[in-house]
N, C-alpha and C positions, 0 to 999 in steps of 0.2 A: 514412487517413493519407497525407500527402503520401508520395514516394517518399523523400523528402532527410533523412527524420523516420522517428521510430520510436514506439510506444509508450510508452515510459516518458515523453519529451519532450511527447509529447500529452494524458500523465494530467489536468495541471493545467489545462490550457488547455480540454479535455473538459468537467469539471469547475464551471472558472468561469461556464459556461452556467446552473449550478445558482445562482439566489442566496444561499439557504440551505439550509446545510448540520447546522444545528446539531442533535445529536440522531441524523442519517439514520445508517443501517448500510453502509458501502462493501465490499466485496467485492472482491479482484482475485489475480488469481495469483500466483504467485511471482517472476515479473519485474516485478513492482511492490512487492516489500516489499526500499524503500530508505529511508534515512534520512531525505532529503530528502522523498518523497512521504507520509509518515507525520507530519513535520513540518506539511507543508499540512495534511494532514488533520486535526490535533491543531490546528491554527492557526485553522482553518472550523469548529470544534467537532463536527464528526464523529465518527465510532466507524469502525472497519476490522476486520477480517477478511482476512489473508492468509496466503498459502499460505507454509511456512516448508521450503524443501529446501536439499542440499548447497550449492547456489551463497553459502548466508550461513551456512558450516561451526561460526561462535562462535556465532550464534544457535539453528543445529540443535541444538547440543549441549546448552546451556543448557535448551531446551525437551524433548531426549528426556530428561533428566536430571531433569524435574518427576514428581511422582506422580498418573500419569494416571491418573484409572477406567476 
């Protein structure tokens, strides 16, 4: 990543190198689950996996509030 840039900025542009997407499983931590980069990846027909902590406190909750096995 350039210095002037960060990760979350470079998801899509990373990404775009992939032609298709459609079907793939993304993966990324929790500084990538934003609305925006979930959008892309719902937009590319991808599937994601990300990590769900404090920093998104309405989502944490909603998700510890499910009935996990």
């Amino acid at each position: 990543m350039d210095t002037k840039t960060n990760e979350i900025t470079g998801f899509d542009v990373l990404l775009d190198h992939i032609s298709d997407l459609t079907g793939v499983v993304v993966t990324a931590d929790a500084l990538h689950c934003q609305r925006e980069q979930v959008a892309y990846l719902a937009g590319r027909g991808a599937h994601w996996i990300l990590t769900v902590k404090g920093n998104q406190p309405g989502l944490h909750q909603q998700l510890t509030g499910l009935p996990w096995q």
